[in-house]
C-alpha angles and dihedrals in degrees: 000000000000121000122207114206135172109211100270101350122138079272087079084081092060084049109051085039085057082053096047096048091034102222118168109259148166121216125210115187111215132188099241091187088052098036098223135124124237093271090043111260126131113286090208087076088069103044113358096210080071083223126126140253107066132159124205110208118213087253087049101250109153116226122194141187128044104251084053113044082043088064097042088053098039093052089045099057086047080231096150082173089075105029114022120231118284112266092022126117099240098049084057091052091054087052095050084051088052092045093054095049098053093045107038100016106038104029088036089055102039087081090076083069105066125076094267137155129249101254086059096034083054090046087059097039093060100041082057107056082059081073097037081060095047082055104051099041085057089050092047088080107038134021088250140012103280107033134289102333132061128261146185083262089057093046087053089051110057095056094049092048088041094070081062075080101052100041074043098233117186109246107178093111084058098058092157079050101063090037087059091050094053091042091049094041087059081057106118094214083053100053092035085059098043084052094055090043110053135205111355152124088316134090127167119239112224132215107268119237125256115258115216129212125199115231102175130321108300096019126083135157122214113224119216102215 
């Protein structure tokens, strides 16, 4: 399989989820703004919407979009951990997350990438803080969306959150949400993507340092930000 990514685009999720299952893949980074492939072909060759992800298959069948191409790779590395088995409930609840995320995170977000001014780039902003609130109200009761292991919701997530970081949104009203961002940053199919992709829309959030405060002489307390 070859995957085509653009550096910390949505297609991060396809990527992280090829290191979890570990699959063997290819990647290809492609400029998605110019359209063009790492060796300078058109990338609409490839996939004629121009859009990342998009997953070659060994036969050459092309897959796009990232709810999709999650659940191909997921079944087929039989990881019901990731992706719950097909007619279950939970399997349904990772989809509506997905779901959520495509339609109200990632096409809320993608705004902030246009040349816009600041009354409108104010107007998303703030529509999307009403998300991020759904989100971390979600992530106020468990470590990830669906409960206490990660899933290709998850995956699809992090990437999505993560460009909080780039347009520098304040998120110290989100505070599981920053805690979600620094667990799933630790995640060794995270850092291994990020790595092979290079400089991008992702940054990882790092634990933040105690702060101490002196009490007397001889008696501190350490603060968790």
């Amino acid at each position: 399989m070859k995957l085509f990514a653009h550096p910390g685009a949505s297609s991060f999720s396809v990527h992280v989820l090829l290191r979890e299952t570990e699959l063997p893949f290819d990647l290809e980074i492609v400029n998605v703004t110019e359209k063009t492939r790492a060796f300078g072909g058109d990338y609409r060759e490839i996939n004629s919407r121009g859009m990342v992800p998009a997953l070659e298959l060994e036969d050459g069948t092309v897959l796009t979009e990232n709810l999709v191409i999650a659940q191909y790779l997921c079944d087929t590395a039989g990881r019901i951990d990731l992706m719950p088995a097909p007619g279950t409930r939970e399997r349904f609840e990772v989809m509506e997350w997905q779901s959520f995320i495509a339609a109200e995170l990632h096409k809320g977000t993608s705004p902030l990438f246009w040349p816009l001014d600041e009354d409108a780039k104010s107007f998303v902003r703030n529509r999307i803080s009403s998300k991020y609130r759904v989100v971390d109200d979600a992530l106020s009761r468990k470590p990830y969306l669906t409960g206490s292991h990660f899933t290709a919701a998850d995956a699809y997530l992090f990437p999505i959150l993560s460009w909080a970081l780039f347009f520098k949104f304040d998120l110290s009203d989100f505070p599981n949400i920053k805690d979600f961002l620094r667990r799933v940053g630790k995640r060794p199919s995270v850092v291994a993507a990020l790595a092979a992709e290079g400089p991008g829309l992702i940054s990882i959030l790092r634990d933040e340092p105690l702060a101490t405060t002196h009490l007397s002489s001889d008696t501190s307390v350490a603060l968790q930000a």
